[in-house]
N, CA, C and O atoms as a MOPAC input file, in Angstrom:
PM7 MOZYME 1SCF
protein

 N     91.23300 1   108.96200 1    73.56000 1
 C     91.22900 1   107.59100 1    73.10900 1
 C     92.64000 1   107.23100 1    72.62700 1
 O     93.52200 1   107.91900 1    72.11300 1
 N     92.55900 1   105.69400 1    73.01700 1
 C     94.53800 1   105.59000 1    72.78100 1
 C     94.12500 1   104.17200 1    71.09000 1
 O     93.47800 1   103.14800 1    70.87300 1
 N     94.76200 1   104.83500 1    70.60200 1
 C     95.11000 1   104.23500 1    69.00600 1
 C     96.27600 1   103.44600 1    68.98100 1
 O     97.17000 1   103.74000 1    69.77300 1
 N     96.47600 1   102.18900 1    67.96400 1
 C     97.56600 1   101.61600 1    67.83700 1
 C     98.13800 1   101.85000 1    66.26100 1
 O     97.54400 1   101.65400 1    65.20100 1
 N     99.13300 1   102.20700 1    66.43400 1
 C     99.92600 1   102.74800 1    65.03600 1
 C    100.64200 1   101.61000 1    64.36200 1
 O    101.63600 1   101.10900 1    64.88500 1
 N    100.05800 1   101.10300 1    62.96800 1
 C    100.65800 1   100.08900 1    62.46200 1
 C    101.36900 1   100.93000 1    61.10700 1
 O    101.06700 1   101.95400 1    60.49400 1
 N    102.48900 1    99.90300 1    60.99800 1
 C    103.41800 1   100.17100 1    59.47800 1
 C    102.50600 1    99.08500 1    58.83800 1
 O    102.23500 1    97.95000 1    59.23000 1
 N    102.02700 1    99.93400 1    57.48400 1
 C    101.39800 1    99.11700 1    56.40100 1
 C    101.91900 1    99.17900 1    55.50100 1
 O    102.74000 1   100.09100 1    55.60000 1
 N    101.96700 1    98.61100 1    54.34600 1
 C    102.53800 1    98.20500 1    53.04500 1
 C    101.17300 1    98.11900 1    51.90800 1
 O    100.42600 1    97.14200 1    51.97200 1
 N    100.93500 1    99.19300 1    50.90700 1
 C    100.01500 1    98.94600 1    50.51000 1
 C    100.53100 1    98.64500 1    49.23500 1
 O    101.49000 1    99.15000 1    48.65100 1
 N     99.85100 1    97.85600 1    48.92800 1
 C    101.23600 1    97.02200 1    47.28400 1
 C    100.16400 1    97.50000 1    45.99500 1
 O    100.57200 1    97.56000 1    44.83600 1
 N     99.22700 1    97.71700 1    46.24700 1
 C     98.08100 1    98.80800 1    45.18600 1
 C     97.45900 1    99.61400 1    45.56900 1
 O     96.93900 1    99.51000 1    46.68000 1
 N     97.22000 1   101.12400 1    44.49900 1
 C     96.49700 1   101.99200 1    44.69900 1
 C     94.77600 1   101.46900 1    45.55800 1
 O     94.14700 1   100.43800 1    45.79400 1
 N     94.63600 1   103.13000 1    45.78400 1
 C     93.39700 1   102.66700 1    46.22100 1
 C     92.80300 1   103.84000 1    45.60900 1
 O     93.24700 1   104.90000 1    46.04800 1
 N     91.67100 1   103.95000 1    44.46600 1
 C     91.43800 1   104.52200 1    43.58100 1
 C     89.91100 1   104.94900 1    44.21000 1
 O     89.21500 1   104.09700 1    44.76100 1
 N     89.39300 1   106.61000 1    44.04100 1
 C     88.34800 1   107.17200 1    44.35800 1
 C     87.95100 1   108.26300 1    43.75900 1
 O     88.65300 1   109.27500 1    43.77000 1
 N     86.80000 1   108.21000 1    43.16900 1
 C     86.13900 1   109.51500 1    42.39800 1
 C     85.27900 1   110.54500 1    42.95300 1
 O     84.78200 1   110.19200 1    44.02200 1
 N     85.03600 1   111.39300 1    42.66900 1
 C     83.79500 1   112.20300 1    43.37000 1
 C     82.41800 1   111.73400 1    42.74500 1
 O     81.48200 1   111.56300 1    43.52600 1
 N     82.25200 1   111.54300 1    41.57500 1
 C     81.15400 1   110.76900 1    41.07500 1
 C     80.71700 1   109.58800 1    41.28200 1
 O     79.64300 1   109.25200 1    40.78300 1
 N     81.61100 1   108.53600 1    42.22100 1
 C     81.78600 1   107.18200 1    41.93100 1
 C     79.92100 1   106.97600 1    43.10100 1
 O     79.31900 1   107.99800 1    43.43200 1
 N     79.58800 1   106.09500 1    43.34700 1
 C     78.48000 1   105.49600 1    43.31400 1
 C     79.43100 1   105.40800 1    45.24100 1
 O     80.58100 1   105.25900 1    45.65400 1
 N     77.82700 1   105.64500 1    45.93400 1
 C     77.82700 1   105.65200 1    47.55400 1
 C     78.79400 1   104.63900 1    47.73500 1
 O     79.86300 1   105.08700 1    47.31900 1
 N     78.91000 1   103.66000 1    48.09300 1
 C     79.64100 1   102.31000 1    48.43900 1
 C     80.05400 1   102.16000 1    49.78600 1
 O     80.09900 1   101.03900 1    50.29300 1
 N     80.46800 1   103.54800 1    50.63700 1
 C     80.07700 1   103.13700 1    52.07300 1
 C     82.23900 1   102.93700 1    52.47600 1
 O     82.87000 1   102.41000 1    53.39200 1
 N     82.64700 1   103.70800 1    51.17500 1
 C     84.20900 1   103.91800 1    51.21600 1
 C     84.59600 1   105.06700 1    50.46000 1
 O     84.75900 1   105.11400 1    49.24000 1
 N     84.73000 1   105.99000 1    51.29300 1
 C     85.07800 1   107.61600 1    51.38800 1
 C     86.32600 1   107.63200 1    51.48800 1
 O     86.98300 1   106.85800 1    52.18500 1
 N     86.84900 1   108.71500 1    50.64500 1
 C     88.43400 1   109.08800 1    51.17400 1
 C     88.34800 1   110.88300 1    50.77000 1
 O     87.85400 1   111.52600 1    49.84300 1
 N     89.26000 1   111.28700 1    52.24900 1
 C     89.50500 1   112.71200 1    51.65500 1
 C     91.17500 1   113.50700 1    52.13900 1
 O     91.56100 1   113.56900 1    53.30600 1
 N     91.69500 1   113.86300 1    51.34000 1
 C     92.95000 1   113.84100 1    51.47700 1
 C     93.13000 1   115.88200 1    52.23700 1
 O     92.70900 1   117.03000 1    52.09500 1
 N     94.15200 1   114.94100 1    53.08800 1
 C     94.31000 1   116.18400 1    54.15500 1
 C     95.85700 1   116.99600 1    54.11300 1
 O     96.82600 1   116.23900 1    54.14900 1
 N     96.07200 1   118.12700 1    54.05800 1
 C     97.51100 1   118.58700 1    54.37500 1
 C     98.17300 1   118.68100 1    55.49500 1
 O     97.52400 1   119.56400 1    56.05700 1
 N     99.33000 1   118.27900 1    56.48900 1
 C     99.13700 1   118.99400 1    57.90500 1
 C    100.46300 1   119.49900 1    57.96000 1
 O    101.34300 1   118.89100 1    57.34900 1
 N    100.81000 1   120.82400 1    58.79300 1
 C    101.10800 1   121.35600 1    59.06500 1
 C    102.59000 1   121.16300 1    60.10800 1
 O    103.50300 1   121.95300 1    60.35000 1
 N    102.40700 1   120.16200 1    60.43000 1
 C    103.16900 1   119.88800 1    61.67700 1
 C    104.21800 1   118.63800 1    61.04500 1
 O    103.93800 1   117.46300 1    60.80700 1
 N    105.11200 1   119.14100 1    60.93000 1
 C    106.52000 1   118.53300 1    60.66600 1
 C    107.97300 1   118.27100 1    62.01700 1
 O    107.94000 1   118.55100 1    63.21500 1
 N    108.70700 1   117.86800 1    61.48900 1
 C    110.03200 1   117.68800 1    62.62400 1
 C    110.12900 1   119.03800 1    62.91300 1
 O    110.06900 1   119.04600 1    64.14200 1
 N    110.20400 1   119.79000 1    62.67100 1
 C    110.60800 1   121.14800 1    62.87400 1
 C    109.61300 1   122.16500 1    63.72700 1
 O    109.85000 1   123.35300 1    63.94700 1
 N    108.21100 1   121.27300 1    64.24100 1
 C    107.05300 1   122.19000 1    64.89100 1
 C    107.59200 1   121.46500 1    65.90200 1
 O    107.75700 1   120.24800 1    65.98800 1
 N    107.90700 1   122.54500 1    66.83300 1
 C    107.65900 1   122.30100 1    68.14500 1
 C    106.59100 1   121.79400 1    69.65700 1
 O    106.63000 1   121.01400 1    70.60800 1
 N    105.64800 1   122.90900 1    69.02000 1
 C    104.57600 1   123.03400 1    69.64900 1
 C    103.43000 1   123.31200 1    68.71300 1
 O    103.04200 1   124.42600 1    68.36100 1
 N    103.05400 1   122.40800 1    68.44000 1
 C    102.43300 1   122.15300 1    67.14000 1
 C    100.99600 1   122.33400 1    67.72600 1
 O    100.80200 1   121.69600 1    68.76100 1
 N     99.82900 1   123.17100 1    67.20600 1
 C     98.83100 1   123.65100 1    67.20500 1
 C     97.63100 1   122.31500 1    66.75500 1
 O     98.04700 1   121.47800 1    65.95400 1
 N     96.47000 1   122.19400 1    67.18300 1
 C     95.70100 1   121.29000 1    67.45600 1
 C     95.29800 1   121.25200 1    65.52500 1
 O     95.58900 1   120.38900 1    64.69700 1
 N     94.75700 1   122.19100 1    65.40500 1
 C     94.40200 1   122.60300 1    64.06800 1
 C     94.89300 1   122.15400 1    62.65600 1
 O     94.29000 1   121.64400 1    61.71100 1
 N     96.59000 1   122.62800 1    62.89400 1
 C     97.67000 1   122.09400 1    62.18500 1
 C     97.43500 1   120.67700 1    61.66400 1
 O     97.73800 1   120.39200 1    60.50500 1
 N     96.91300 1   119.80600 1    62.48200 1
 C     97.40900 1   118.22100 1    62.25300 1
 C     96.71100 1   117.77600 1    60.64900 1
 O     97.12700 1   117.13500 1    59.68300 1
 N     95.35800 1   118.54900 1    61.00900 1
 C     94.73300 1   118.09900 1    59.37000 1
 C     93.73500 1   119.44100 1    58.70200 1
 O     92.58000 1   119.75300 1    58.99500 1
 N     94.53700 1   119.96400 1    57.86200 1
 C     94.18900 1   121.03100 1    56.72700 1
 C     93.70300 1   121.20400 1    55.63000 1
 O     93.07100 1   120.17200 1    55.85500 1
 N     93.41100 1   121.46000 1    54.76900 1
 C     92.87700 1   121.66600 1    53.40700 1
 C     92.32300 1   120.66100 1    52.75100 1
 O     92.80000 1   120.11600 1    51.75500 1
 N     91.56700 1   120.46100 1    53.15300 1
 C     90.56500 1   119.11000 1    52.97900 1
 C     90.19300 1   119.11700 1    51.69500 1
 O     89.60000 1   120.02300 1    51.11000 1
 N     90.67900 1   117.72600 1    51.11600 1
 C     89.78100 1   117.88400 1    49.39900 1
 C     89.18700 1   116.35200 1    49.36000 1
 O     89.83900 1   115.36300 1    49.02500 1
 N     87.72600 1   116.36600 1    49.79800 1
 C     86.79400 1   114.92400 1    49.58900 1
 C     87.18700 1   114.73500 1    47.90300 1
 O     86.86800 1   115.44400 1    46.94900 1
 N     87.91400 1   113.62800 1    47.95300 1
 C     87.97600 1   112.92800 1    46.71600 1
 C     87.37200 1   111.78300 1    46.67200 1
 O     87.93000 1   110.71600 1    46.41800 1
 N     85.90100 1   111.97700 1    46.97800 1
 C     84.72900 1   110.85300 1    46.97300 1
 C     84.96400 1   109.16800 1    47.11800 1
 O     85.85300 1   108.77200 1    47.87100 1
 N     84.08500 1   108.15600 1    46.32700 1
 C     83.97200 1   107.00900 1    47.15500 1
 C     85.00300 1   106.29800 1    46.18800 1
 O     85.83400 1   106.82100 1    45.44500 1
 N     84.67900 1   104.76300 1    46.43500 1
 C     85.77800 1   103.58400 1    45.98900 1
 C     85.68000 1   103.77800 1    44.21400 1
 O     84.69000 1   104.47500 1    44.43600 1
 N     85.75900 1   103.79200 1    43.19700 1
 C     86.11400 1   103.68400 1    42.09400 1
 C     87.05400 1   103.55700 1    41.32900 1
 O     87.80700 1   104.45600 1    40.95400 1
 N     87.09900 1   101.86400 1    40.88900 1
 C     87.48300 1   101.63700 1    39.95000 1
 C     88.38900 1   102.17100 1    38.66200 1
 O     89.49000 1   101.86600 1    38.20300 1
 N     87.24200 1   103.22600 1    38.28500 1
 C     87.79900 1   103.98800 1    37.33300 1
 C     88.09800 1   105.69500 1    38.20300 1
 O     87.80400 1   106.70800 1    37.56900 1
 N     88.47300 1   105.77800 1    39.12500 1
 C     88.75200 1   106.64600 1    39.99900 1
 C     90.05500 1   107.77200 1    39.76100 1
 O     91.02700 1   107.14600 1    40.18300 1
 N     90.38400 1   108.68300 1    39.44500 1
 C     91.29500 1   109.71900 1    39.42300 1
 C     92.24200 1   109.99400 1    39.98800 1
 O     93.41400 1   110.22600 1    39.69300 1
 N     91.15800 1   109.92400 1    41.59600 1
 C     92.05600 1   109.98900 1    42.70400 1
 C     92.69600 1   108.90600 1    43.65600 1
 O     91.99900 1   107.89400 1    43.57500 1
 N     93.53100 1   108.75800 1    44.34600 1
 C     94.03000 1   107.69800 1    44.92500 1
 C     94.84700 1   108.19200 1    46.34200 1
 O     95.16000 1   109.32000 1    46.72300 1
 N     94.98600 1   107.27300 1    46.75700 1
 C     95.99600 1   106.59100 1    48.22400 1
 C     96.62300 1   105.31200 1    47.29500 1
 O     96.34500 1   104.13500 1    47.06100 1
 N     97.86000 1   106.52000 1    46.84200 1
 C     98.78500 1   105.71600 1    46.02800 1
 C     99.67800 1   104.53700 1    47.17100 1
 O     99.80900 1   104.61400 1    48.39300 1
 N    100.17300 1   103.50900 1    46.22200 1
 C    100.57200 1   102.24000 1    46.92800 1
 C    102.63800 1   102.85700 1    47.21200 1
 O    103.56300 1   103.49000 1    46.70300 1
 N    102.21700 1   102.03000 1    48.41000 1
 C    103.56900 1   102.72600 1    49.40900 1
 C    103.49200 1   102.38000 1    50.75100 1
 O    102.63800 1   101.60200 1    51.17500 1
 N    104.45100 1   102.98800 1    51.53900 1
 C    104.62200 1   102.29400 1    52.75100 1
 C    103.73900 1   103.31200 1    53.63200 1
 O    103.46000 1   104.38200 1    53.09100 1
 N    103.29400 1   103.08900 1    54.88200 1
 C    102.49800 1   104.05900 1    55.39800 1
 C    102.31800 1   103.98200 1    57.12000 1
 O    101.94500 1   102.95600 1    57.68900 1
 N    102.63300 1   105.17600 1    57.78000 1
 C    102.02300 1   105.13000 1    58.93900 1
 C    100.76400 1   104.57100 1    59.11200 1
 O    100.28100 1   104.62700 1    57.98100 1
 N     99.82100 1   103.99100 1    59.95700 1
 C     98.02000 1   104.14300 1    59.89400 1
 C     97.49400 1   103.66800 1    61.08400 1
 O     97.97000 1   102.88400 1    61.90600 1
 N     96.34200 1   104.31600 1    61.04800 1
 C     95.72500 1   104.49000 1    62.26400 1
 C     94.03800 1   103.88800 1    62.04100 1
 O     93.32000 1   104.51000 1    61.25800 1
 N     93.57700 1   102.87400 1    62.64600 1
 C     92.20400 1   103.59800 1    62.67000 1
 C     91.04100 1   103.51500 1    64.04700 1
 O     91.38900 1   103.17900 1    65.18000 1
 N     90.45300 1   103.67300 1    63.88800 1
 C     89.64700 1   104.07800 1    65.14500 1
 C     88.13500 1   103.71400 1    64.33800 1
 O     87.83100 1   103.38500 1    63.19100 1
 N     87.37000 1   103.97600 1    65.65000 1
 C     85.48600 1   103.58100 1    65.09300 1
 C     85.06000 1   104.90500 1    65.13000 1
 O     84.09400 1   104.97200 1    64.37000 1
 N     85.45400 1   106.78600 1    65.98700 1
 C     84.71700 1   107.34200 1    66.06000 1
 C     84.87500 1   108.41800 1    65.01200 1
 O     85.80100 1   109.19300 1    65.25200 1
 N     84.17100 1   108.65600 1    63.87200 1
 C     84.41800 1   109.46400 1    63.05300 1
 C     84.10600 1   111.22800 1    63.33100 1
 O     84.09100 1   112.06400 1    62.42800 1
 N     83.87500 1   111.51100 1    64.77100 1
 C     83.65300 1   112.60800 1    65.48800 1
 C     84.70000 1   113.67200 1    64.88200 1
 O     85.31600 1   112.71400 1    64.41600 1
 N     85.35500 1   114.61900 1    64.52200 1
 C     86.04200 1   115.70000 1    64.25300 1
 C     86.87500 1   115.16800 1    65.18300 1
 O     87.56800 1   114.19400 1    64.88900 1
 N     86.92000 1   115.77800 1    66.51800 1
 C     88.13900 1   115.52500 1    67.41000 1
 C     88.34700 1   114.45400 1    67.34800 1
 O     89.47100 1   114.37200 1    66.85100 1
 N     87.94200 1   113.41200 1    67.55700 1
 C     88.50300 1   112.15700 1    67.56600 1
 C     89.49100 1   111.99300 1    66.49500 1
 O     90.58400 1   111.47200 1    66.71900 1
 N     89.12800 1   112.43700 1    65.29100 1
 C     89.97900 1   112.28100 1    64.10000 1
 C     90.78500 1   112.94700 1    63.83100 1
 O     91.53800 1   112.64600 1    62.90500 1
 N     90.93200 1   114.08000 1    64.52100 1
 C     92.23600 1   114.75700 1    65.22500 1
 C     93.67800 1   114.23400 1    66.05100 1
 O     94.86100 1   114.07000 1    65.75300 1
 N     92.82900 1   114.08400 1    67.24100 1
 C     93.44200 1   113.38900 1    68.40000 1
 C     93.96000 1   111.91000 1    67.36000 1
 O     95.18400 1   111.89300 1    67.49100 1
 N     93.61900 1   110.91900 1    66.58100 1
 C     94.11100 1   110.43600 1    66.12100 1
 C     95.67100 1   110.98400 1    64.98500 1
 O     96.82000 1   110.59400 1    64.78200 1
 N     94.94600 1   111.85300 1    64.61500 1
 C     96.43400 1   112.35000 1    63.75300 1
 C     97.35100 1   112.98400 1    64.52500 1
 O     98.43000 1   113.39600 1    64.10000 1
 N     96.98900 1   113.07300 1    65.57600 1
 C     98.29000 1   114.01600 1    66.42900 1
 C     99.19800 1   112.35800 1    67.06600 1
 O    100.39100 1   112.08800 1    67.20900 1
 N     97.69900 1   111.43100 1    67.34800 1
 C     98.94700 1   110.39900 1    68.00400 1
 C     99.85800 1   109.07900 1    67.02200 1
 O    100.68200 1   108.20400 1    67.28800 1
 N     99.00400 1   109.66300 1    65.55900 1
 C     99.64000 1   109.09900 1    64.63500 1
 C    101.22300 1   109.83500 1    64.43600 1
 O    102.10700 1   108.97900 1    64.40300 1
 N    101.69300 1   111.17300 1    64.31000 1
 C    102.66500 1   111.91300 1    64.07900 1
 C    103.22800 1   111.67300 1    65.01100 1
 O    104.40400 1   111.34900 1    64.84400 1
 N    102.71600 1   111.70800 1    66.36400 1
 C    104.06700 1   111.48600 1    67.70800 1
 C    104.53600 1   110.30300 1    67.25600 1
 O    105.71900 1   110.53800 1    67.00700 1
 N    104.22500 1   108.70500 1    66.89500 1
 C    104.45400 1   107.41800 1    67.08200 1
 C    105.03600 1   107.44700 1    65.56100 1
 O    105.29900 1   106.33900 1    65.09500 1
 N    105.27700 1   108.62200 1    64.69800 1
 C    106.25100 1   108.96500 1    63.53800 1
 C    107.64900 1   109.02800 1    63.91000 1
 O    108.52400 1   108.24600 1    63.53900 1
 N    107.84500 1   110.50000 1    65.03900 1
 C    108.68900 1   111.02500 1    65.95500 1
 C    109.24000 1   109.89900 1    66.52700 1
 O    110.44500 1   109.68000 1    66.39900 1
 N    108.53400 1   109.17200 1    67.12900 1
 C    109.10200 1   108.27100 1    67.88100 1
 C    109.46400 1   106.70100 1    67.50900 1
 O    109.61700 1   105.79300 1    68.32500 1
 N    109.52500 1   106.64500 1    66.61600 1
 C    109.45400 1   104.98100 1    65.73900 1
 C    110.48000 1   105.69200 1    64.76300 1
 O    111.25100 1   104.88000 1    64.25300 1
 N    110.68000 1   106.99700 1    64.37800 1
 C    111.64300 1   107.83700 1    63.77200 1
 C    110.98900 1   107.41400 1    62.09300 1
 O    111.69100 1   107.39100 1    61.08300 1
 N    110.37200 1   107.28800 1    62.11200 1
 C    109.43600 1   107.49800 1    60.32000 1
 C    109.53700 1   108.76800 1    59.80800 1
 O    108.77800 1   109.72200 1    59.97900 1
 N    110.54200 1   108.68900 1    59.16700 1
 C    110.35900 1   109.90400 1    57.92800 1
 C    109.48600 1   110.07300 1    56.69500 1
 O    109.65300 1   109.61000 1    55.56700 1
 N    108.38400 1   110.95000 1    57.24000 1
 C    107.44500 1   111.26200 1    55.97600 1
 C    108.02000 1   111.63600 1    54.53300 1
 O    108.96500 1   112.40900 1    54.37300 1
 N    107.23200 1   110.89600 1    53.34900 1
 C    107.34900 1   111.38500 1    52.40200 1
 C    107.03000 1   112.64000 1    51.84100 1
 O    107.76100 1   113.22400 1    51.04000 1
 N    105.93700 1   113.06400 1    52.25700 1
 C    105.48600 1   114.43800 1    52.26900 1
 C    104.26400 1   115.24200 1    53.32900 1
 O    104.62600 1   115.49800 1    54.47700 1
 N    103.27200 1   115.50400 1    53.02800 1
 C    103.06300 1   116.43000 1    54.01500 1
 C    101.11300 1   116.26100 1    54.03800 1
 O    100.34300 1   117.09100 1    54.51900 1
 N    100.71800 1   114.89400 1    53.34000 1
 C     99.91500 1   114.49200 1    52.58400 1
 C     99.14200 1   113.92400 1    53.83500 1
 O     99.82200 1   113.13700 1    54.49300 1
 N     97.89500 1   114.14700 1    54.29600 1
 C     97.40400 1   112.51500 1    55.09200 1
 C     96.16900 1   111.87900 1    54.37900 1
 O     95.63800 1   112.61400 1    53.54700 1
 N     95.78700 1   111.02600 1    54.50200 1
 C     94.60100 1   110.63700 1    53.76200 1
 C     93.26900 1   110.15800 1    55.09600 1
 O     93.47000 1   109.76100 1    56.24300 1
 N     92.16600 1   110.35400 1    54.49500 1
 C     91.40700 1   110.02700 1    55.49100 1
 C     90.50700 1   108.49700 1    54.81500 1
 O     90.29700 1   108.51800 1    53.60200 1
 N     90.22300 1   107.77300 1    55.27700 1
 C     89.19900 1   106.76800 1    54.62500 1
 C     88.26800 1   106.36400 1    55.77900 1
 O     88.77100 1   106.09300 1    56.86900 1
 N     86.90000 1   106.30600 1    55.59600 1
 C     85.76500 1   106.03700 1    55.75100 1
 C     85.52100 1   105.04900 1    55.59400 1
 O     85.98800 1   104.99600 1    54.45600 1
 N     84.97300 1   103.63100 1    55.83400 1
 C     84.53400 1   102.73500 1    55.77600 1
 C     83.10800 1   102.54100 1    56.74500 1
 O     83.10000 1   102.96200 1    57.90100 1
 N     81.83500 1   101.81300 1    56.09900 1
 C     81.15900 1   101.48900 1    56.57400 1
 C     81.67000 1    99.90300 1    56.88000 1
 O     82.36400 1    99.18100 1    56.16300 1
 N     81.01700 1    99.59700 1    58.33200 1
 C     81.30100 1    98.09800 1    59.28200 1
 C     80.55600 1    98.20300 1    59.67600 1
 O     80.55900 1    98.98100 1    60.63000 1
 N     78.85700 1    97.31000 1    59.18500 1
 C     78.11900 1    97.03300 1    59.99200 1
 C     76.96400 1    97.99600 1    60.45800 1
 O     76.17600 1    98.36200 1    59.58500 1
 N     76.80700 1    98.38800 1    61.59200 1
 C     76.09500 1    99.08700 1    61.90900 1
 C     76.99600 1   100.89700 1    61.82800 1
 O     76.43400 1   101.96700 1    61.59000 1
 N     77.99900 1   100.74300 1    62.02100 1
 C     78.97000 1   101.54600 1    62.31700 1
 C     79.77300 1   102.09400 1    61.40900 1
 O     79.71100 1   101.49500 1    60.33500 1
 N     80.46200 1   102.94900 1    61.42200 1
 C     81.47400 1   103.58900 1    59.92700 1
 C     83.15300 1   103.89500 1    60.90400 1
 O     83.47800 1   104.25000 1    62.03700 1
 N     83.59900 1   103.62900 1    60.05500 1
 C     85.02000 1   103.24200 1    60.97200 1
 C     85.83600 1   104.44900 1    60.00600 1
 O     85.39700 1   104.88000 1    58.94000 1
 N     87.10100 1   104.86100 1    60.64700 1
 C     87.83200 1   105.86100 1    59.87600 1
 C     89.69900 1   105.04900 1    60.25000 1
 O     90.24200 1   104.51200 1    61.21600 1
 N     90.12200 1   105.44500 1    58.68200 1
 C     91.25600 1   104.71400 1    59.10600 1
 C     92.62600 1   105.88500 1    58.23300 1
 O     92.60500 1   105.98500 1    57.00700 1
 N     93.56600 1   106.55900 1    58.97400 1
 C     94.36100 1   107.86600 1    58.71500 1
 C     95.98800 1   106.88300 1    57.95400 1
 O     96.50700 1   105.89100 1    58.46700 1
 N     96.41400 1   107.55200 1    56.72400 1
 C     97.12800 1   106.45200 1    56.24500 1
 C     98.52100 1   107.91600 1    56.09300 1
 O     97.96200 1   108.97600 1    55.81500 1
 N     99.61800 1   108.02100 1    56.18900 1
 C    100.37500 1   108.98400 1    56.54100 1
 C    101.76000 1   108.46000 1    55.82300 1
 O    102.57000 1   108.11500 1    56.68300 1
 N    102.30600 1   108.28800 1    54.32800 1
 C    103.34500 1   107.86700 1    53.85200 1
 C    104.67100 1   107.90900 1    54.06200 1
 O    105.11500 1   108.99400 1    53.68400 1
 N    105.61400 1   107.09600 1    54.56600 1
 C    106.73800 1   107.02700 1    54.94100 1
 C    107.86700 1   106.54300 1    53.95200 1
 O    107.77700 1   105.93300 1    52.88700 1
 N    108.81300 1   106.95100 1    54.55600 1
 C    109.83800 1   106.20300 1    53.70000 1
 C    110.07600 1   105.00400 1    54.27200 1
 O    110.04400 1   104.71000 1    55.46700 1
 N    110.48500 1   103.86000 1    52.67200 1
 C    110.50400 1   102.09300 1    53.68800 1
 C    111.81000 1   102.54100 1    54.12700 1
 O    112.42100 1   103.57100 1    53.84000 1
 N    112.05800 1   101.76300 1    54.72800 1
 C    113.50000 1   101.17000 1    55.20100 1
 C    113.81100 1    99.64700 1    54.40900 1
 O    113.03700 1    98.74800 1    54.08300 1
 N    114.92900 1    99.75700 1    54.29800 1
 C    114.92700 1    98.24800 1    53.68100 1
 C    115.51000 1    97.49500 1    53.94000 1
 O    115.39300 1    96.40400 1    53.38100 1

């Protein structure tokens, strides 16, 4: 599946608890592996050490702090799919020349409808 990679600007946190109440907006923050320096970067690599830092809250702990950001999203929340998205999020890094801030990806969940949509947010440095 082919994804379109937008530069976002998120001008506020986006705050999430593990306790917080269903709401149908999940986030879980991912490590990956694959930097300027991987060559041949392994399928696996793209998203690592998964820590569900639960739904939308308010009074929330955790966050997808506000900043500039690669992002991606797609409708199929399948494993590979959400793969294959982070691999074609990092090439269109490479190639748009976006230098990551760190090594961080975030995942968010949204329910739409009948459907639950996933959207990969990947922090960059602005340019100004």
């Amino acid at each position: 599946m082919t994804y379109e990679v937008k530069k976002l600007r998120l001008f506020q946190p986006l705050f999430y608890s593990p306790d917080g109440d269903k709401c149908g907006d999940e986030m879980t923050r991912f490590t990956t592996r694959v930097n300027k320096r991987t060559m041949h970067p392994h399928t696996e690599d793209y998203l690592t050490e998964p820590v569900f830092c639960g739904s939308a809250s308010a009074n929330g702990t955790e966050q997808i702090p506000a900043g500039t950001y690669a992002f991606i999203q797609g409708t199929s929340c399948k494993p590979q799919e959400v793969i294959a998205a982070a691999e074609q999020l990092w090439l269109e890094c490479v190639w748009e020349e976006y230098e990551p801030v760190n090594e961080i990806l975030y995942l968010r969940k949204l329910d739409h409808g009948d459907e639950t949509i996933f959207q990969l947010f990947r922090e960059i440095k602005a340019i100004p």
